[in-house]
C-alpha positions in Angstrom: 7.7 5.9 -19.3 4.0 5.8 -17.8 1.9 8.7 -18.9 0.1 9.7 -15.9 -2.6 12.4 -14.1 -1.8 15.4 -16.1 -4.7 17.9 -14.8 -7.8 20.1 -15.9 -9.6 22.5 -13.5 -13.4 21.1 -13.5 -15.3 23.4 -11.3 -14.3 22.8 -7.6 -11.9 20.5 -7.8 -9.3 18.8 -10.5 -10.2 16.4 -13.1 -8.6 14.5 -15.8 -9.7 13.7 -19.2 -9.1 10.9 -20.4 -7.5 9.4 -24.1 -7.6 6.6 -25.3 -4.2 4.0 -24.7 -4.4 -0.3 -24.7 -2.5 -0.4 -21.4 -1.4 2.9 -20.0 -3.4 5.4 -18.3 -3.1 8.4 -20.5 -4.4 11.7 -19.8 -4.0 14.9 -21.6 -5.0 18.8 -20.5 -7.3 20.0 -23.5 -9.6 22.8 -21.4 -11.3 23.8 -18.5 -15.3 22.3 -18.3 -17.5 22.8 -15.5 -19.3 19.7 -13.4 -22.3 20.2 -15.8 -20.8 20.5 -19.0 -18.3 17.9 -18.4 -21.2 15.4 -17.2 -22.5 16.4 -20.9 -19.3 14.8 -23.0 -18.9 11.4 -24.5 -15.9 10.5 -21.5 -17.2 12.9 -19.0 -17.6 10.0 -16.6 -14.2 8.6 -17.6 -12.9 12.2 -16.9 -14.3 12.3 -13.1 -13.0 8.6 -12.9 -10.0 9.5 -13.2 -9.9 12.6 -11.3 -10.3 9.8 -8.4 -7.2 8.8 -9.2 -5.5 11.6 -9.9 -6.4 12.7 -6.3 -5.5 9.3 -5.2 -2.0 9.9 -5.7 -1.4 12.0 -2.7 -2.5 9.9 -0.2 0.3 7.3 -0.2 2.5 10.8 0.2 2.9 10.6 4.2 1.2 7.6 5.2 4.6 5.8 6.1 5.0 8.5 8.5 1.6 7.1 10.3 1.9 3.9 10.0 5.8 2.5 9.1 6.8 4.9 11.6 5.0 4.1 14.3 5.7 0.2 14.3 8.6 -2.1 15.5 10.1 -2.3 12.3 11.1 1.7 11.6 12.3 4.2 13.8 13.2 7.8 12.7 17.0 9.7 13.5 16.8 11.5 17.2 17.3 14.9 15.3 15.1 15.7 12.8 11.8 17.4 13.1 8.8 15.6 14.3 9.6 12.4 12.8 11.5 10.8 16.2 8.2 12.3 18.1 5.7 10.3 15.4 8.2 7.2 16.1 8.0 7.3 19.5 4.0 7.4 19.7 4.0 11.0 20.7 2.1 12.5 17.7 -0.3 15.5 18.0 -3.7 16.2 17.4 -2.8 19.4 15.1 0.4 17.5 13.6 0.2 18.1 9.9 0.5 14.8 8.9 -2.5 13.7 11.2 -4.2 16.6 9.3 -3.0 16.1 5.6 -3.7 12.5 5.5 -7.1 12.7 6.8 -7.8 15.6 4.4 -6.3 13.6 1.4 -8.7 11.0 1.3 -11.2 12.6 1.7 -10.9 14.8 -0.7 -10.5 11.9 -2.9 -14.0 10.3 -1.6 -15.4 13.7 -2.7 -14.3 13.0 -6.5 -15.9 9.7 -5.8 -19.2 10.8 -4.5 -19.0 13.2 -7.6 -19.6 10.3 -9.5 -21.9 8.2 -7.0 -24.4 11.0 -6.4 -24.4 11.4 -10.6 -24.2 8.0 -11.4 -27.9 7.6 -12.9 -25.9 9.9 -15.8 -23.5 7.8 -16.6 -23.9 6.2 -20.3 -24.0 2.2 -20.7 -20.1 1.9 -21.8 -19.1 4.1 -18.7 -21.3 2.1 -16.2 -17.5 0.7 -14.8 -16.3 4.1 -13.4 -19.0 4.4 -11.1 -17.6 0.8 -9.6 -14.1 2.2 -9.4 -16.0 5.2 -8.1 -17.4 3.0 -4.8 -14.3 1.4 -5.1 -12.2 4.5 -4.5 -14.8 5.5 -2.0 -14.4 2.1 0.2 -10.8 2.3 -0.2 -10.4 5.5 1.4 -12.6 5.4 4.4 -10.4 1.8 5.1 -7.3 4.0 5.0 -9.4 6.4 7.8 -10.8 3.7 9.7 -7.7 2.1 10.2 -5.7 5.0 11.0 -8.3 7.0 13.4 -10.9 4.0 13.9 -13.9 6.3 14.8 -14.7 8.3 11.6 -18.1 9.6 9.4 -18.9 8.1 6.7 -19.4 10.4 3.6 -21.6 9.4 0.9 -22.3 12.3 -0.9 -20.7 15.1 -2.1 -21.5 17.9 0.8 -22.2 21.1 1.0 -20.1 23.3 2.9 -21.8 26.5 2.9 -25.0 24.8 4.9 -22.7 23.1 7.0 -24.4 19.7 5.8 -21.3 17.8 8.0 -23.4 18.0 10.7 -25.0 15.0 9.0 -22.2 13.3 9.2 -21.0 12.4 12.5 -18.4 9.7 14.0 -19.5 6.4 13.8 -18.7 3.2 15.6 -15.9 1.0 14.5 -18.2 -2.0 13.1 -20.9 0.3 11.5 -18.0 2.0 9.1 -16.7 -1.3 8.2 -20.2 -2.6 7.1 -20.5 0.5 4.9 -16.8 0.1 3.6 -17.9 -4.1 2.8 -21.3 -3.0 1.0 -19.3 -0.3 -1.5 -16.7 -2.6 -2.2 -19.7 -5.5 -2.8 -21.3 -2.7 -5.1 -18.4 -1.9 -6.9 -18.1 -5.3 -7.5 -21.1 -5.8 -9.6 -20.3 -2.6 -12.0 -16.3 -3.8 -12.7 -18.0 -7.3 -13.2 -16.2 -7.6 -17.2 -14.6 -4.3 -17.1 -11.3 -4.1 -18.6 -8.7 -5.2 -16.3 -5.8 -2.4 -15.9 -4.0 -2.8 -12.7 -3.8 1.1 -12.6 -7.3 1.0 -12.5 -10.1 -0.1 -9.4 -10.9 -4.1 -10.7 -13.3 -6.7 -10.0 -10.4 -8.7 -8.3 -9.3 -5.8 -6.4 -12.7 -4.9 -5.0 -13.3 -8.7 -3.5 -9.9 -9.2 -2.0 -10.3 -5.8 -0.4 -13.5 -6.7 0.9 -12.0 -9.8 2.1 -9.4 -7.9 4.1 -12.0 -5.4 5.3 -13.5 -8.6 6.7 -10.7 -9.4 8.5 -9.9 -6.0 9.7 -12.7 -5.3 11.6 -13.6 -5.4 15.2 -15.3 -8.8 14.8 -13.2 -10.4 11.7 -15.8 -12.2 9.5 -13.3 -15.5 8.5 -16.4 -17.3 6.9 -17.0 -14.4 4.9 -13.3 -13.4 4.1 -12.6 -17.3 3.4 -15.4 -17.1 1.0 -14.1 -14.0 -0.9 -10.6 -14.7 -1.0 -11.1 -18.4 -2.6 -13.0 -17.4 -5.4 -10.1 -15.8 -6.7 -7.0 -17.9 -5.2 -8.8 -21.1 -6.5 -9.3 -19.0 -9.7 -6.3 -16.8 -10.0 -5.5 -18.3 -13.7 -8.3 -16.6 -14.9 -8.1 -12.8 -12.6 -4.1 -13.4 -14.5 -3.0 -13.3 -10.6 0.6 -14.9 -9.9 3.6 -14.0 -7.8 6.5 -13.2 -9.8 9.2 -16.7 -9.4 11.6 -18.8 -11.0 11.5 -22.0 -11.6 15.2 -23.9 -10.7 15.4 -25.6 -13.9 14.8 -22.2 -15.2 17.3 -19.6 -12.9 20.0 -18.0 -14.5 23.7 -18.8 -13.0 26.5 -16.3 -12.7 29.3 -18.0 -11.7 31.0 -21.4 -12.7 30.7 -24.0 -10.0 32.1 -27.5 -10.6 30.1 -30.6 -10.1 32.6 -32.7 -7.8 31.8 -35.5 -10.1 32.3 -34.3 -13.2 33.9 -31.0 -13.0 33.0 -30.3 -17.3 28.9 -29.5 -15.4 28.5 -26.1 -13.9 26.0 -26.8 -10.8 23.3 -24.3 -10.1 24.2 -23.1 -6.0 21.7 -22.0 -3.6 23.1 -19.0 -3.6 22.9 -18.5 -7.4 19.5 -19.6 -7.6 18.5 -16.8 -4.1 19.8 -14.1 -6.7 17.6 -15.0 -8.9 14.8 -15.2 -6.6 16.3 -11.6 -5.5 15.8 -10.0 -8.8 11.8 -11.4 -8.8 11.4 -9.7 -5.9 12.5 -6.7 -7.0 10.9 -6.8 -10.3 7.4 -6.8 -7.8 8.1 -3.0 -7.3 9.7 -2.2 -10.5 12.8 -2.8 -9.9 15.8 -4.3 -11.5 19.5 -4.6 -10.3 23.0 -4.7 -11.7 23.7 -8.3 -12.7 27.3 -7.6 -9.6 27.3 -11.1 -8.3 30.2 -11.8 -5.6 30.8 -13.6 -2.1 27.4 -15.4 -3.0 25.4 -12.7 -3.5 24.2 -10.1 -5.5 25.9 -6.4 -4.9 24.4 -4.0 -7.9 22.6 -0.9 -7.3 18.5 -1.3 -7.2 17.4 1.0 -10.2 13.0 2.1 -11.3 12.6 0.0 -14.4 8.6 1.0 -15.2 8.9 -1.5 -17.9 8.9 -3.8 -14.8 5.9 -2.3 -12.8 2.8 -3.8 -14.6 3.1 -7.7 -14.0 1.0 -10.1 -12.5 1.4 -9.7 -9.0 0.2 -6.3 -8.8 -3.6 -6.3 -9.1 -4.3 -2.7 -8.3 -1.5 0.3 -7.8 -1.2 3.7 -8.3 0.9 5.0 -10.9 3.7 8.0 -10.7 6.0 9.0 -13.7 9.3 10.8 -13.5 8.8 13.9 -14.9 10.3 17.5 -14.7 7.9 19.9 -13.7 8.1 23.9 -11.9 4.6 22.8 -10.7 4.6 20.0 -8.0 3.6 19.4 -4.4 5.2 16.9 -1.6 4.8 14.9 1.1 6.0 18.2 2.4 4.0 20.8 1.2 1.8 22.8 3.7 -2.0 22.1 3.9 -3.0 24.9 1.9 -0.7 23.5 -1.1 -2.6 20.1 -1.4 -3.4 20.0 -5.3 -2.8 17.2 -7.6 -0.1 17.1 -10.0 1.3 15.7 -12.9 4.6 15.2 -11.1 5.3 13.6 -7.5 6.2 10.7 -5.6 4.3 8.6 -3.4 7.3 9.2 0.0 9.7 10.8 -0.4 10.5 9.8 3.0 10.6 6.1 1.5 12.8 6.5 -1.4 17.0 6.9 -1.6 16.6 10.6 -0.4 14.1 9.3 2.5 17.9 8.8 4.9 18.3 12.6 4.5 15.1 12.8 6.7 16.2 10.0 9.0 13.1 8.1 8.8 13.5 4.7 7.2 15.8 3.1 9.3 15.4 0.1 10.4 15.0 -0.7 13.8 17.6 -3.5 15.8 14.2 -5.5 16.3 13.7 -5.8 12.7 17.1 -6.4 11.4 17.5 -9.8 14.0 14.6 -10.8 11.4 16.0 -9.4 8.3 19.0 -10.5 7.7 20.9 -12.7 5.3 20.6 -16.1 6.9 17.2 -15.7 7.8 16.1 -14.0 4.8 18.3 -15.0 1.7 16.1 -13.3 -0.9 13.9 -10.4 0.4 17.0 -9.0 2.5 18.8 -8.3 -0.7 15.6 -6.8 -2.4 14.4 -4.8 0.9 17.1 -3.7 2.2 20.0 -1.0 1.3 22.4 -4.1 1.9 25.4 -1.4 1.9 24.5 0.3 4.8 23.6 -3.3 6.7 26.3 -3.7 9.2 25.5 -5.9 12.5 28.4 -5.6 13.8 27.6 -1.7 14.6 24.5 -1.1 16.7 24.0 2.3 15.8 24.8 1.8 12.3 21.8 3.0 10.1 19.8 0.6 7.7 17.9 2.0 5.1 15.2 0.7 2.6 15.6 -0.2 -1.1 12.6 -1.0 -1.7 11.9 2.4 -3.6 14.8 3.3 -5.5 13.3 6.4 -6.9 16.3 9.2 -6.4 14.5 12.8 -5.0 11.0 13.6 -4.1 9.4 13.3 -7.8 9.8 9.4 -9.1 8.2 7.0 -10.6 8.3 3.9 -8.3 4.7 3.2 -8.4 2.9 2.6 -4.8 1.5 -1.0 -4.9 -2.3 -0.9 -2.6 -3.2 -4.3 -3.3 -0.3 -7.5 -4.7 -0.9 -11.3 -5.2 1.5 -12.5 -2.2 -1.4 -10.1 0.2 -3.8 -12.3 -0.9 -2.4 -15.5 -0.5 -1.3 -14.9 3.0 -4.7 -13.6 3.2 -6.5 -16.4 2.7 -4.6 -18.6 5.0 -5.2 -15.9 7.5 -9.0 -16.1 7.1 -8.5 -19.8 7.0 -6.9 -19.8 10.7 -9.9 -18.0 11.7 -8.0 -16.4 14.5 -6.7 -20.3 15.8 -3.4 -20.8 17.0 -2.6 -23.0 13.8 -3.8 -24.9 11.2 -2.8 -28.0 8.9 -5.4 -27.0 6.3 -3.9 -27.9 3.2 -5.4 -25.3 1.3 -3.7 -22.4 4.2 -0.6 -24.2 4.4 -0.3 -24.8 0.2 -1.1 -20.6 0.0 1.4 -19.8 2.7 4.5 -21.8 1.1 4.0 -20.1 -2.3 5.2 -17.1 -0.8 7.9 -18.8 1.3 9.5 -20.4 -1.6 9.6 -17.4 -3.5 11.3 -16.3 -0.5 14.3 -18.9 -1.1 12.4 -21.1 2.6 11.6 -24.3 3.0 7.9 -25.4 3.1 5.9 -25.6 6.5 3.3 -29.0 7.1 1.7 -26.7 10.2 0.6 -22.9 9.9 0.9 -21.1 12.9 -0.6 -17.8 13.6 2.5 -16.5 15.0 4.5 -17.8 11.6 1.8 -15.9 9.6 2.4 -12.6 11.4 5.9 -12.8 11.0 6.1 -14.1 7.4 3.8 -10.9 6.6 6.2 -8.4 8.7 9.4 -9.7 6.3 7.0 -10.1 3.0 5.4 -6.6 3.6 8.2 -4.4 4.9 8.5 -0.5 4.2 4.8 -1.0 2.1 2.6 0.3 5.2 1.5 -3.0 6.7 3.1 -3.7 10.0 1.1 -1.9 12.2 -2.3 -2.5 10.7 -1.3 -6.4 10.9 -0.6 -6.1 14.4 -4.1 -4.8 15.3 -5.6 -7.0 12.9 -4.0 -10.0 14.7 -4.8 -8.6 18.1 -1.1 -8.9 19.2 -0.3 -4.4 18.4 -0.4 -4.0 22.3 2.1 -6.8 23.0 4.3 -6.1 20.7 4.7 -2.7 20.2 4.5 -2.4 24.5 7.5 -4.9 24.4 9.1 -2.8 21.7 8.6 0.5 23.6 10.2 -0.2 26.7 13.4 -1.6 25.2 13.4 1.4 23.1 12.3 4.0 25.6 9.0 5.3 23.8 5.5 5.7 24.7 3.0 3.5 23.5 -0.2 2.8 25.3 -3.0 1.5 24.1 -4.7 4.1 22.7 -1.6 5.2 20.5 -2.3 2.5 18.1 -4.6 5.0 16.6 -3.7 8.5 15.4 -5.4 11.4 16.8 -8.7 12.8 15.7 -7.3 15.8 13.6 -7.8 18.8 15.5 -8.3 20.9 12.7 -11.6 19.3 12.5 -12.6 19.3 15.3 -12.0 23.0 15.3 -14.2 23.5 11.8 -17.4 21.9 13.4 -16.6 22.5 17.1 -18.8 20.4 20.0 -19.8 18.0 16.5 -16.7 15.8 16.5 -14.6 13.8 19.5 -10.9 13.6 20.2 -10.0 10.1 20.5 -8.9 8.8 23.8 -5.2 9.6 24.7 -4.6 12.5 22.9 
C-alpha cells in the first residue's frame, strides 16, 4: 500500500515531515513545530514541501463537479441535489463547490509561497523543494485560471489581519498565464537533476505543463509549446516517459482459435489482442481486471492494484492510500471542515459509489463515441461495461475508470500522463490549422491510437485531435478545458444544450467568481459576466 500525507500542525496550517523511503512518499507525525523552528531542522524544507502536497490532495476532491459535469460527455440524475443544476450550466455564485475549489488551491499556493518567500533558507540539498514549490504554485493558479479565467495572482504568503489582498486584485487572462509560464520556467531550473518520483513536482512535469499553459491561453504560443514539448517527446527515453502497450508478438491469448490452415496453431484474434490492450489501459490508473474473457471480450470486475499506479506513463500524480481513519474529510464536507488528511479520495463522485450521487453518467452524446465498435480498448477500461446498454435510452452508464469502492480510496488522481503529452505536441504542431501531414504530429498521434486497438492516420486533423482527446481523456477532467482550448466550447456545448434542454451561453464556460469572496473584500473583487 502507498504510505501517504499523514499530518503535523506547523503553526497556521498543516505540514508533513518527511522520512526517508527509495520510491514511496513516506511521512510520519513525530510533533508539533512552529514556521520558525521547523525552518531550523535538517528536512524543514522537505517538511513544507510536502505540506504542498498534502494540501494538494483536496483539490482533485470536486473538481469533476466543475468541469466533467459541465461538459457534453457527463450529465448528473434529475433528482439529486445541485448536481443536475451544475450539469445544466446553472451553477451559483455562493455554490459550495464554486467556493471549496477556489479556496483549495489556494490554500495549497499559501504552503507554496511558505516556501517561495523563505526560499533563501533553504540548504544546498533541499534547493529542489522550492522548484516543486513554484511548481505547486503554477499548477494551482492554472486550475483557477481555467476554471474562473479572471483571478489574482498570489505570490506571497499574505497577511490577513492588514487586509494585504487588497494587493492583489483580478488580473487579465493573458497577464496570469505569463506569471503561471515564468513559475513553471523557474521551477524548472531548481528540479533540473532532482530525483524523479512521479509523486513528486519534476523537471518533466514542469516543461510539459508549461507547454500546455502555452496552449491554453488566450493567444496559444505553438512556437513556444512546440519547443517545450519536443525536448521531451524527442527525448522521452531519457525523462523514462512511455505509454503503457503490448507488443502483438508479445499479447497474451485466452482462448484457443484454430489457424484454418493448420488447425495444431492457436492464432492470436483481434479481439484477444484488444483485451490485452484493455488491461494496459487500465494498468494507467492502477487498475487490473479479472482475467473473465467471453463473447470476445473481457467481462471481470476493474479492481485498485497500487502496485500498478507508479509506471511510466504517469509523470506526475497525486497519491491517496486506503486507510481506515475516524478522522477524514470529503468532497462533501462543509467549508469550515477543509483540513488535510491522512485518509480520502480524490471524488467520490468518480468512483463505484459516485452512481449513488447520480453524477457520472454518461451522456447519449458520448456513448455514440464510446462504444465497442468504435472504441475496442478504452470502452472496456472506461466504462462500467455492465451497465452499457444501447438499446435503453435512459439506461444509466457509469465510469470505471476509478474503481475505488466508498469515499476513502486509493485510486491515485493522475494531473499530468505520457498520452497528454503526445497529443500535445501534435496539438502545438497544428498550430491551430485545420490539419497537418507533419510526420512528427501524425507519428505522436498514432502512438496513442494504436494503444487504442485504431488504425494509423497519414493526415491529422484538428477535429480528429479533439475527438481522439475526448475518448483518451474521459472522466479525468479534460473535456471542457479542451473545448475552450480549441475554440470550439461554444459550438459544442450550444449544440449539446439544446438537444438536452440546458443553459449554456457563453459566459457559462467559466464558473462564477465565488461570492464568498467577493463578500470578504467587498467593492475589491468582480463577479464575472453571467452570473
Amino acid at each position: 500500500m502507498k504510505n501517504i500525507y499523514k499530518n503535523i500542525i506547523v503553526g497556521f496550517s498543516f505540514l508533513a515531515l518527511l522520512t526517508s523511503c527509495e520510491s514511496e512518499l513516506d511521512l510520519s507525525n513525530p510533533t508539533a513545530l512552529s514556521l520558525e523552528e521547523l525552518l531550523q531542522t535538517d528536512d524543514g524544507f522537505k517538511a513544507l514541501s510536502n505540506g504542498i502536497l498534502d494540501a494538494y490532495q483536496k483539490v482533485p476532491a470536486n473538481e469533476f463537479l466543475l468541469t466533467e459535469l459541465r461538459s457534453d460527455n457527463v450529465r448528473a440524475n434529475s433528482e439529486n441535489g445541485n448536481f443536475p443544476a451544475i450539469s445544466a450550466y446553472n451553477v451559483d455564485p455562493n455554490n459550495g463547490d464554486v467556493a471549496t475549489y477556489y479556496s483549495n488551491n489556494m490554500h495549497a499556493i499559501k504552503h507554496a509561497n511558505t516556501i517561495i518567500d523563505n526560499r533563501f533558507l533553504a540548504p544546498k540539498n533541499q534547493q529542489y523543494t522550492v522548484g516543486e514549490a513554484y511548481f505547486m504554485r503554477a499548477l494551482c493558479h492554472f486550475n483557477l485560471v481555467r476554471a474562473y479565467q479572471n483571478i489574482p495572482y498570489i505570490d506571497k504568503v499574505l497577511d490577513v489581519t492588514t487586509k494585504e489582498a487588497l494587493n492583489y486584485p483580478q488580473l487579465a487572462e493573458e497577464v496570469v498565464y505569463e506569471k503561471i509560464i515564468n513559475d513553471f520556467k523557474t521551477s524548472i531550473a531548481y528540479l533540473n537533476g532532482a530525483e524523479v518520483n512521479s509523486y513528486r513536482p519534476s523537471k518533466g512535469a514542469a516543461i510539459c505543463l508549461a507547454a500546455k499553459a502555452y496552449l491554453s491561453q488566450p493567444n496559444p504560443n505553438y512556437v513556444e509549446a512546440e519547443l517545450l514539448l519536443a525536448s521531451v517527446v524527442e527525448n522521452s527515453a531519457s525523462y523514462n516517459y512511455n505509454l503503457i502497450y503490448t507488443e502483438r508478438s508479445n499479447a497474451k491469448q485466452f482462448e484457443f482459435n484454430a489457424d484454418p490452415l493448420d488447425s495444431s496453431i492457436d492464432l492470436l484474434t483481434d479481439a484477444e489482442y484488444h483485451a490485452n490492450l484493455v488491461m494496459d489501459f487500465g494498468h494507467v490508473f492502477g487498475n487490473e481486471i479479472s482475467d473473465s474473457f467471453s463473447d470476445g471480450a473481457l467481462d471481470g470486475d476493474w479492481s485498485n492494484n497500487p502496485g500498478l499506479e507508479r509506471n511510466n506513463e504517469v509523470i506526475f500524480s497525486i497519491a491517496y492510500d486506503l486507510v481506515s481513519s475516524d478522522n477524514y474529510a470529503t468532497s462533501d464536507s462543509g467549508l469550515d471542515d477543509q483540513v488535510e488528511t491522512d485518509s480520502e479520495s480524490h471524488s467520490f463522485a468518480m468512483t463505484l459509489q459516485g452512481p449513488s450521487n447520480g453524477v457520472n453518467i454518461a451522456t447519449l452524446d458520448f456513448l455514440d463515441v464510446m462504444n465497442p465498435l468504435l472504441q475496442p480498448v478504452r470502452f472496456y477500461a472506461s466504462i462500467k461495461a455492465l451497465s452499457y446498454n444501447p438499446a435503453d435510452i435512459t439506461n444509466d452508464t457509469f465510469t470505471a475508470k476509478f474503481p475505488t469502492d466508498g469515499e476513502i480510496g486509493d485510486n491515485d488522481w493522475i494531473v499530468l500522463r505520457y498520452a497528454d503529452v503526445l497529443l500535445l505536441y501534435s496539438e502545438a504542431i497544428l498550430a491551430g490549422g485545420d490539419s497537418t501531414t507533419d510526420s512528427r504530429a501524425i507519428d505522436a498521434y498514432n502512438k496513442v491510437r494504436l494503444r487504442a486497438g485504431l488504425d494509423e492516420v497519414v493526415v491529422l486533423t484538428k477535429q480528429a485531435l479533439l475527438e481522439e482527446r475526448r475518448v483518451e481523456f474521459a472522466y479525468e477532467n479534460q473535456r471542457l478545458y479542451d473545448l475552450i482550448r480549441f475554440g470550439e466550447a461554444d459550438n459544442v456545448l450550444r449544440q449539446f444544450s439544446i438537444e438536452n434542454s440546458l443553459n449554456y451561453t457563453s459566459e457559462k464556460k467559466y464558473l462564477p467568481f465565488p461570492q464568498r469572496e467577493i463578500d470578504n473584500l467587498p467593492n475589491f473583487y468582480s463577479q464575472n459576466s453571467g452570473y
